[in-house]
mmCIF file as Biopython writes it, N, C-alpha, C and O atoms, coordinates in Angstrom:
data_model
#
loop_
_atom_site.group_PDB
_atom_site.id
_atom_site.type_symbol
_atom_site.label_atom_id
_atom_site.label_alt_id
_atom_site.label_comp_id
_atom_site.label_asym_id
_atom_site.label_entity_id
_atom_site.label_seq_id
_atom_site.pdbx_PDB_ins_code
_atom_site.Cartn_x
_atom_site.Cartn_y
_atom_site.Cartn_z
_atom_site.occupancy
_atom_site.B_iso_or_equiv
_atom_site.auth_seq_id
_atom_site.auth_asym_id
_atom_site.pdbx_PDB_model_num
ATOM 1   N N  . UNK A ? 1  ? 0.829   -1.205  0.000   1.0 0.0 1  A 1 
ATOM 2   C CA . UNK A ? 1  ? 0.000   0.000   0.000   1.0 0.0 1  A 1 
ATOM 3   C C  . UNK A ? 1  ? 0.863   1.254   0.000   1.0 0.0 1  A 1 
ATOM 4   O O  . UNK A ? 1  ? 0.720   2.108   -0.875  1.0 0.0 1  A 1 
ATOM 5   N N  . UNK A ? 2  ? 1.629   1.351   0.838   1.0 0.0 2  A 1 
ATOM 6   C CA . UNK A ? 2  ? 2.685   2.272   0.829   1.0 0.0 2  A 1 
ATOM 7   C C  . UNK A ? 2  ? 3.563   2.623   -0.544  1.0 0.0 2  A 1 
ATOM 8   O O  . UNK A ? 2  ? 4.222   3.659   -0.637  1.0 0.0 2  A 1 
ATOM 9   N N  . UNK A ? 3  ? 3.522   2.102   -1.090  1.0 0.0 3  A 1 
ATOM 10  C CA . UNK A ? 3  ? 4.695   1.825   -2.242  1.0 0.0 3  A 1 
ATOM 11  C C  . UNK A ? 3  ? 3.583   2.545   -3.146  1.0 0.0 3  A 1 
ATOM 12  O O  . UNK A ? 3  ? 3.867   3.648   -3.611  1.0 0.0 3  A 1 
ATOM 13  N N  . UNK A ? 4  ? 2.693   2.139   -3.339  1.0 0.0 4  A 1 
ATOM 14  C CA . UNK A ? 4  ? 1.140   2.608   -4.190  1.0 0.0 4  A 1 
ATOM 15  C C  . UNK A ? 4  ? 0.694   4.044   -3.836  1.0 0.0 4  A 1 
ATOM 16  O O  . UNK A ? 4  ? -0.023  4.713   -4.580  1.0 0.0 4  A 1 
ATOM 17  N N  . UNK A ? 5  ? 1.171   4.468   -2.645  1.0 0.0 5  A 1 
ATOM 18  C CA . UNK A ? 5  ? 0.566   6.092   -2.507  1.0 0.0 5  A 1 
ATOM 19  C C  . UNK A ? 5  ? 1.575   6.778   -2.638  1.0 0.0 5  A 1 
ATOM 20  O O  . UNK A ? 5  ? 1.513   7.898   -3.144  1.0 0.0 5  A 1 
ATOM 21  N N  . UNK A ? 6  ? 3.003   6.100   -2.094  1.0 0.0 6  A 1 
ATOM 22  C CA . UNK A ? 6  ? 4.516   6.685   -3.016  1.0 0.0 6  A 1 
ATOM 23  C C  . UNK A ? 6  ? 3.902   7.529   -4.251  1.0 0.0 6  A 1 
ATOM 24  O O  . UNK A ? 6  ? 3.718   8.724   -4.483  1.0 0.0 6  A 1 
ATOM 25  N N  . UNK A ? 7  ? 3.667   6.243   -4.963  1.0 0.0 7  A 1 
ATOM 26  C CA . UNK A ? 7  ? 3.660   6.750   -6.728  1.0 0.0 7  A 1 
ATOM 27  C C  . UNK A ? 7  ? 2.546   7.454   -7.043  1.0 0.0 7  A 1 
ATOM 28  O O  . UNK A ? 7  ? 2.387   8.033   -8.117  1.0 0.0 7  A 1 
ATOM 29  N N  . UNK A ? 8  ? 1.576   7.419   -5.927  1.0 0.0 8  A 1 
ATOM 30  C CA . UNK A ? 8  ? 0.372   8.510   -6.224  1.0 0.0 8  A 1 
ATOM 31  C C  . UNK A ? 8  ? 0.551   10.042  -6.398  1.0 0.0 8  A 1 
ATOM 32  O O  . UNK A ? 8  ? 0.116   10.835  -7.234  1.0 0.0 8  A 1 
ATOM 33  N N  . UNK A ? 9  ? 1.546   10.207  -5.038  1.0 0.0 9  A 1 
ATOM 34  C CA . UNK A ? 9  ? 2.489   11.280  -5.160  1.0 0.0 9  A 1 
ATOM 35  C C  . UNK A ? 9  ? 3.070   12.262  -5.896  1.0 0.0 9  A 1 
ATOM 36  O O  . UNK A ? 9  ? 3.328   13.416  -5.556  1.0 0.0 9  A 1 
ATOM 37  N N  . UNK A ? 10 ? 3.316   11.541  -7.257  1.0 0.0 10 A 1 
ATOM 38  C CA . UNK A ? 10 ? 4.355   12.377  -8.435  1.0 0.0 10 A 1 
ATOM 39  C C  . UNK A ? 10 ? 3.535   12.360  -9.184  1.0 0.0 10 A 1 
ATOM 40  O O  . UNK A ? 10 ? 2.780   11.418  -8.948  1.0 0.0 10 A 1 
ATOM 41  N N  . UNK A ? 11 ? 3.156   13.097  -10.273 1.0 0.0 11 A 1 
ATOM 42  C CA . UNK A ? 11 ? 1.957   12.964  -11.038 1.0 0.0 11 A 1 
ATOM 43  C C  . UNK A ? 11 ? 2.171   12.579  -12.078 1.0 0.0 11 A 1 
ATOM 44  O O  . UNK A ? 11 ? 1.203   12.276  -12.777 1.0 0.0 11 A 1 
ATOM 45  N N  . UNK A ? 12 ? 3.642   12.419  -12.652 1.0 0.0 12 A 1 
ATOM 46  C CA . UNK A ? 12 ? 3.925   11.388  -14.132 1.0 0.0 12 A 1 
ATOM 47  C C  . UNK A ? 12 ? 4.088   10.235  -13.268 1.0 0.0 12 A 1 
ATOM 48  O O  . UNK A ? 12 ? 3.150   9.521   -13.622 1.0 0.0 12 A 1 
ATOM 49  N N  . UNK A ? 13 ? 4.771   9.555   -12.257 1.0 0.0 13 A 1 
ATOM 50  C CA . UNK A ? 13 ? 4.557   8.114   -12.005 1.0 0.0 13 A 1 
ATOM 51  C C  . UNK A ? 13 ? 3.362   7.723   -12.002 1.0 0.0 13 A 1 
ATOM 52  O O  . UNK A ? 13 ? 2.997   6.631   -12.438 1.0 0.0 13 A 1 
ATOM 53  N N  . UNK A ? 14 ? 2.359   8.910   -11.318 1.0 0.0 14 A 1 
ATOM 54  C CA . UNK A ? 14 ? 1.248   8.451   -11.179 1.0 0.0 14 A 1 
ATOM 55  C C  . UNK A ? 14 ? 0.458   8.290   -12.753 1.0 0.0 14 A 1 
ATOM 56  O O  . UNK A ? 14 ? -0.247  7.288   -12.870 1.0 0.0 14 A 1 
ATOM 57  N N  . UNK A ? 15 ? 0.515   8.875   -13.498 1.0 0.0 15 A 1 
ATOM 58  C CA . UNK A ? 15 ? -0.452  8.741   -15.125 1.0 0.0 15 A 1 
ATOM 59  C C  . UNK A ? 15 ? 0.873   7.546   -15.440 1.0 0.0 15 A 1 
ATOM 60  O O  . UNK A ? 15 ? 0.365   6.543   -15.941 1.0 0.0 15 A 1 
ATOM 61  N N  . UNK A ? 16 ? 2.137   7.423   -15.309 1.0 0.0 16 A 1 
ATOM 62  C CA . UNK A ? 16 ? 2.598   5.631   -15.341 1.0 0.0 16 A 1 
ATOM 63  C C  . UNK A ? 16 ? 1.829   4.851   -14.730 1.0 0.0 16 A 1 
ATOM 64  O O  . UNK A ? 16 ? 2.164   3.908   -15.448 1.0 0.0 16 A 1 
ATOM 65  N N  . UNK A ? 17 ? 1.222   4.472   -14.165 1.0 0.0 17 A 1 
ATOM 66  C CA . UNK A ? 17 ? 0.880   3.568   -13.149 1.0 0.0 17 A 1 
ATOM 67  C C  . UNK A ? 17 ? -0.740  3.622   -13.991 1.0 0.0 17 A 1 
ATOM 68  O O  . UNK A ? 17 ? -1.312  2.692   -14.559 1.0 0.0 17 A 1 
ATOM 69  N N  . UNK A ? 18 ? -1.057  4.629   -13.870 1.0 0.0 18 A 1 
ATOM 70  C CA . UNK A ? 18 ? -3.013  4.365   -14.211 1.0 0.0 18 A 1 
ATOM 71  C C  . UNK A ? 18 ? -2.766  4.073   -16.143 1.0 0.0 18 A 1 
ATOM 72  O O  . UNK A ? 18 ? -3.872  3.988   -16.675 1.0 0.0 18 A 1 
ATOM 73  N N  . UNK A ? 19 ? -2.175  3.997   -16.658 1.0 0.0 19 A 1 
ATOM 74  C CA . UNK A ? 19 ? -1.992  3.760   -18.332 1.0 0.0 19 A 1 
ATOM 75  C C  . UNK A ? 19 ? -1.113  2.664   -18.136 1.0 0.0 19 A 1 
ATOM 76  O O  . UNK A ? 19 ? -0.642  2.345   -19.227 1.0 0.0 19 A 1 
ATOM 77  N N  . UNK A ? 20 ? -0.624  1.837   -17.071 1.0 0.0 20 A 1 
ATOM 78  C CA . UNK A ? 20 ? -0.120  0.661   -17.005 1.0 0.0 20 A 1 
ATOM 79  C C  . UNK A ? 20 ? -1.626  -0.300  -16.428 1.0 0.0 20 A 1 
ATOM 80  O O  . UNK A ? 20 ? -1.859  -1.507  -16.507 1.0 0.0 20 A 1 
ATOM 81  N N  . UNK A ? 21 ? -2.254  0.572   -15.985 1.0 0.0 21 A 1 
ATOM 82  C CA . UNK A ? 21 ? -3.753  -0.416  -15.218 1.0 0.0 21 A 1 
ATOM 83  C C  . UNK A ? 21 ? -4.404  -0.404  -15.945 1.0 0.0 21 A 1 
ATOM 84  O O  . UNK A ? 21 ? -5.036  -1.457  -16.025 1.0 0.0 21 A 1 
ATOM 85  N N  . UNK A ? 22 ? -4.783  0.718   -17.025 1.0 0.0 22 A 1 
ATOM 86  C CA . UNK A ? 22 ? -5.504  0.254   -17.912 1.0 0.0 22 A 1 
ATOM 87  C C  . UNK A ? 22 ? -5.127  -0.640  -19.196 1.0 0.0 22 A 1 
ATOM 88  O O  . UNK A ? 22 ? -5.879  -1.452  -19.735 1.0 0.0 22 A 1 
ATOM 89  N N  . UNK A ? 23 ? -3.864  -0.342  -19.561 1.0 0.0 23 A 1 
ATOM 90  C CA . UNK A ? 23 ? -3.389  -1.075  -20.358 1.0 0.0 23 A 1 
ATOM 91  C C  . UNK A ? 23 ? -3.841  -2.773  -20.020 1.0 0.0 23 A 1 
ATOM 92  O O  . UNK A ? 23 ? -4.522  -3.465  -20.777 1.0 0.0 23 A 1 
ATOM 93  N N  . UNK A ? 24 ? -3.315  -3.177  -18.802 1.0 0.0 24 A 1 
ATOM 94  C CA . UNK A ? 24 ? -3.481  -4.655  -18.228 1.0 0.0 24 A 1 
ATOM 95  C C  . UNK A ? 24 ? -5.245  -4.837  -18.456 1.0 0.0 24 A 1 
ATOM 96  O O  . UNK A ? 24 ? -5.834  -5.836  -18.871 1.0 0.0 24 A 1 
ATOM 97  N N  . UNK A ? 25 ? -5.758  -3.664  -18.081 1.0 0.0 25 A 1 
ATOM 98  C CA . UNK A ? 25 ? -7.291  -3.901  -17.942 1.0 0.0 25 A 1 
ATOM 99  C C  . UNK A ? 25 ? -7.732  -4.199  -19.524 1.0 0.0 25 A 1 
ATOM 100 O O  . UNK A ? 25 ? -8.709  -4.930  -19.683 1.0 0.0 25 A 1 
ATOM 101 N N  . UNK A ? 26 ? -7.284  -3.844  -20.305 1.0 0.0 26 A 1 
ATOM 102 C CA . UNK A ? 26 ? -7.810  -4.090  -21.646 1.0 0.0 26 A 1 
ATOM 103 C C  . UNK A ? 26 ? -7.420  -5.575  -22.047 1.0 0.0 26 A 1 
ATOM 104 O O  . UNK A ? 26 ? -8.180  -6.283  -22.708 1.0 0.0 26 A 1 
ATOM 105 N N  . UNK A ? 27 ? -6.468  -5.893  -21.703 1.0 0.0 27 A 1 
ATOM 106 C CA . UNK A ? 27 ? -5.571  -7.332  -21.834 1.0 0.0 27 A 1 
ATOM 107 C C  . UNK A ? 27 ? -6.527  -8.246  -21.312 1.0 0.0 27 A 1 
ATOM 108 O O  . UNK A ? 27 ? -6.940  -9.108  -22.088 1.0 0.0 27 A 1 
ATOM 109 N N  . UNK A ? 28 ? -7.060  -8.220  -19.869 1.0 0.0 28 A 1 
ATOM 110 C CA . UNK A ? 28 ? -7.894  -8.977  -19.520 1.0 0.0 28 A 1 
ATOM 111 C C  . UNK A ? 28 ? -9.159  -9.042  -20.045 1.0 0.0 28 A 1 
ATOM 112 O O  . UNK A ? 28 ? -9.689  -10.150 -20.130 1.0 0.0 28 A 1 
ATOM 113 N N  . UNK A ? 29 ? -9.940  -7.726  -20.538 1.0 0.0 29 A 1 
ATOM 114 C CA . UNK A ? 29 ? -10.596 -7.672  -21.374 1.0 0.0 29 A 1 
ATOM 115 C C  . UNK A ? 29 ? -10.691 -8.585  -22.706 1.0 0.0 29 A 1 
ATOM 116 O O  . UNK A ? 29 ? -11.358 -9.606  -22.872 1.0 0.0 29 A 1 
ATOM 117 N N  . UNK A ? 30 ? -9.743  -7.853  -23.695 1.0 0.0 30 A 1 
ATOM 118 C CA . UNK A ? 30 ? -9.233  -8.661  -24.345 1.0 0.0 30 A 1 
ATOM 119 C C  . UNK A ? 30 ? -9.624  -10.318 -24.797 1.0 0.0 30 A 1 
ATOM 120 O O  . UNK A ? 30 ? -10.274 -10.806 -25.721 1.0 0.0 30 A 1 
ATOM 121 N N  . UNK A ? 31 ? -8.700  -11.005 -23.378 1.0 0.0 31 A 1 
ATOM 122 C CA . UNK A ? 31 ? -8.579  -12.464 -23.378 1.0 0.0 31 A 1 
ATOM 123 C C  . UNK A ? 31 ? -9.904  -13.091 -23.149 1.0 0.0 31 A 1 
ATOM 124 O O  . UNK A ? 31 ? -10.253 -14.117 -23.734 1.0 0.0 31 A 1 
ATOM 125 N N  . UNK A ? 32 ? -10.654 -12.437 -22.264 1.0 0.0 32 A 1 
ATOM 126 C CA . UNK A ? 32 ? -12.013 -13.076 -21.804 1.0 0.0 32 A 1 
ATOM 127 C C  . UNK A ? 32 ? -12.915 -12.663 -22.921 1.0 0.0 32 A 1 
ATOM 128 O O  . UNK A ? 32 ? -13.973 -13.273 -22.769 1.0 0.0 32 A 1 
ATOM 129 N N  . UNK A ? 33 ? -12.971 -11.787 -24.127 1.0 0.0 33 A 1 
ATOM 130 C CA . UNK A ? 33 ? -14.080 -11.943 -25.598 1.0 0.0 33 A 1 
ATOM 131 C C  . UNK A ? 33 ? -13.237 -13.204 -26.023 1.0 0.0 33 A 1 
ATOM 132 O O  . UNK A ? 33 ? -13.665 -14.356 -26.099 1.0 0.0 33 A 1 
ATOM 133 N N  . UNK A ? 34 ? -11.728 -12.693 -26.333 1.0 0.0 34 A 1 
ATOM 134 C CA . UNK A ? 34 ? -11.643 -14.423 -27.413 1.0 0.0 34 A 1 
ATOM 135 C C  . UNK A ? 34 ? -11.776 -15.766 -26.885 1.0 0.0 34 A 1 
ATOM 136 O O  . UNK A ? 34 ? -12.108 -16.749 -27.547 1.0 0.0 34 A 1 
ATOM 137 N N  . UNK A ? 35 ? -11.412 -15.739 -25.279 1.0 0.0 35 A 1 
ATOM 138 C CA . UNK A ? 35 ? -12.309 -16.879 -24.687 1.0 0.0 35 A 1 
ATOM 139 C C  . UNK A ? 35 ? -13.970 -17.234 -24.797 1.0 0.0 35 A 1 
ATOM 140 O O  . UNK A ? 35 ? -14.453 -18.349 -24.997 1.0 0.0 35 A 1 
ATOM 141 N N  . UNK A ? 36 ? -14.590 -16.147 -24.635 1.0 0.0 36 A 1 
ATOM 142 C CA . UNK A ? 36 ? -16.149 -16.423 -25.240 1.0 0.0 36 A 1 
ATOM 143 C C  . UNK A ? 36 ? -16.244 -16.644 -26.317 1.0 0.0 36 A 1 
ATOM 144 O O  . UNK A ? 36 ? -17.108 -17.469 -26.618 1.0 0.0 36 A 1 
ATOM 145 N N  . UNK A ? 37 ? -15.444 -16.048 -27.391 1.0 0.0 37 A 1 
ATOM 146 C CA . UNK A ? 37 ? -15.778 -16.100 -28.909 1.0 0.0 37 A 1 
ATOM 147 C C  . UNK A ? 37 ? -16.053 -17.677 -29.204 1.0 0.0 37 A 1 
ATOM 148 O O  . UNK A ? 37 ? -16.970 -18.376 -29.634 1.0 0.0 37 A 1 
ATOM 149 N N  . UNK A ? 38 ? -14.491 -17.857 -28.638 1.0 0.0 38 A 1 
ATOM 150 C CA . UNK A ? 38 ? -13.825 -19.745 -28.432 1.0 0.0 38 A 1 
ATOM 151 C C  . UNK A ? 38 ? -14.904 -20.717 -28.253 1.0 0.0 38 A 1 
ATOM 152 O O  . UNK A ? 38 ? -14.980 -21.710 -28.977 1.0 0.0 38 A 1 
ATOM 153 N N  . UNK A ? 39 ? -15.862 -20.438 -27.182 1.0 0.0 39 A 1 
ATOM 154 C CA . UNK A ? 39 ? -16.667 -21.169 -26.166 1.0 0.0 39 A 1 
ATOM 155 C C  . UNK A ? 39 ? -17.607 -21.019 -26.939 1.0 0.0 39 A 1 
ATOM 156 O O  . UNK A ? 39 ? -17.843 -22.061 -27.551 1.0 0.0 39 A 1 
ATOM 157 N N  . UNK A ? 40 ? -18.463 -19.934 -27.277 1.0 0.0 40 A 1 
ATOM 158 C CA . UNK A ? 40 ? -19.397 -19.882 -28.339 1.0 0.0 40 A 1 
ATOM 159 C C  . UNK A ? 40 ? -19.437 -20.605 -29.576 1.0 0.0 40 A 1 
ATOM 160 O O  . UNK A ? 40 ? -20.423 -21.177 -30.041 1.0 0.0 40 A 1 
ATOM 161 N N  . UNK A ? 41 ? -17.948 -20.516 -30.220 1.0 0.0 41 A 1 
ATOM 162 C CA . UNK A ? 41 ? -17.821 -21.579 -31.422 1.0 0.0 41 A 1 
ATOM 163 C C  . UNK A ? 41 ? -17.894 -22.726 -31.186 1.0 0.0 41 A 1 
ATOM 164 O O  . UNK A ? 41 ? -18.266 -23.533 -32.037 1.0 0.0 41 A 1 
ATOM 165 N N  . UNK A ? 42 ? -17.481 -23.132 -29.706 1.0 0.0 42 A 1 
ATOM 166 C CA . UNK A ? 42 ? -17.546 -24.802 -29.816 1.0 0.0 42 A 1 
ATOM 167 C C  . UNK A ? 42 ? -18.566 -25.153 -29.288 1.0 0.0 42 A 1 
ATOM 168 O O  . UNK A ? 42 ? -18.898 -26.335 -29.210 1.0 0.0 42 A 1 
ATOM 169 N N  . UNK A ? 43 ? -19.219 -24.214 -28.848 1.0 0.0 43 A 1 
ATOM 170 C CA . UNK A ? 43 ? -20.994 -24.891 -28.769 1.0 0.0 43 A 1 
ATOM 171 C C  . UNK A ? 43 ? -21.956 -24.813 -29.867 1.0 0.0 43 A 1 
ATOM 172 O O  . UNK A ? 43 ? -23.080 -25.315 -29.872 1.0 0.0 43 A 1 
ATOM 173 N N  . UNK A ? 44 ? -21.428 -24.164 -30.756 1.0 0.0 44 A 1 
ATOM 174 C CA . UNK A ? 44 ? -22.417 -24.223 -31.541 1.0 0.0 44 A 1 
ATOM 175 C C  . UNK A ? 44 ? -21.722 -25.657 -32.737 1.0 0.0 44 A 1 
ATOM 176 O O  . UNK A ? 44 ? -22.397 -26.048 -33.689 1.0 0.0 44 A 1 
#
């Protein structure tokens, strides 16, 4: 937690840090449509 309000601190680490979370957030995004896409094709 500490380490996390560090970087809240500076305001370019901090827009590093939130465009590194969203970045990951799209990734997970991402993986879980082509996993449905996947799952959808093999049920049908």
């Amino acid at each position: 937690m500490s380490q996390c309000l560090k970087r809240v601190e500076s305001k370019q680490s901090g827009r590093e840090f939130v465009t590194a979370h969203i970045v990951s957030l799209a990734g997970v995004a991402f993986a879980v449509a082509a996993l449905t896409t996947l799952l959808v094709a093999v049920l049908r």
